[in-house]
C-alpha angles and dihedrals in degrees: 000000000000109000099186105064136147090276089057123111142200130214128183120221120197115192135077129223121217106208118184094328088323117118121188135160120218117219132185124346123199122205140154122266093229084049114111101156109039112196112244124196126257142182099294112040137114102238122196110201142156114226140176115201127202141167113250101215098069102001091244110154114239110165119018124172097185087053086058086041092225118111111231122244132199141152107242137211088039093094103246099119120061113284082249092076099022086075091022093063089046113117096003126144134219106283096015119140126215133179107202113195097204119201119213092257085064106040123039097326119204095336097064118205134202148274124234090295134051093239094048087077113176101216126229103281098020126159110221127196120202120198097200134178112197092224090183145332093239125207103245084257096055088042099048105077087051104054120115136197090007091291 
């Protein structure tokens, strides 16, 4: 199913939420017109989603999944994502964008971690900014063939 057809709209929306330390900035959300409830997702549930992730500090990339072309695909509110997503994912719709602006406490603390690659190290105390699009909440059979990492 095609989700972004002729009937499709898109809305902008220009203010950002700050939630427990976690800031993020919602941007455009499509819907159908003959929509009323949209579905938002919730602990629980498979997300498919696109991200680009960058420090904030000096913009660098350090994680994209639309650079690998694979949507990435987790189950949220189980603890296996940084606390920084597990509370900035929450109550978003299908093709809802978010930017979520990370601090350390919420990401990878005083350890650091790493990107998708080995050299794109995250130091101890970084800020990190995620541009993410929410591509579909996904049924655990539809999600299982695209977990990764035991996530």
């Amino acid at each position: 199913e095609n989700r972004r057809n002729a009937s499709t709209k898109t809305l902008p929306v220009s203010h950002s939420v700050e939630y427990l330390g976690l800031a993020f900035e919602k941007g455009t959300s499509n819907f159908s017109g003959f929509a009323v409830d949209r579905a938002k997702s919730k602990s629980g549930d498979y997300l498919s989603l696109h991200y680009n992730g960058t420090l904030f500090s000096n913009g660098k990339e350090f994680d994209s999944s639309i650079l690998r072309q694979e949507p990435f695909v987790f189950q949220i509110g189980k603890k296996r994502m940084h606390e920084g997503w597990e509370k900035g994912l929450l109550n978003m719709c299908v093709g809802e964008r978010r930017k979520l602006v990370v601090p350390s406490d919420l990401a990878y603390g005083d350890v650091g971690g790493y990107g998708s690659e080995s050299a794109n190290k995250i130091k101890a105390g970084a800020t990190l900014v995620y541009d993410v699009e929410l591509l579909d909440i996904l049924d655990e059979d539809a999600a299982a063939p695209h977990m990764v990492w035991g996530l």
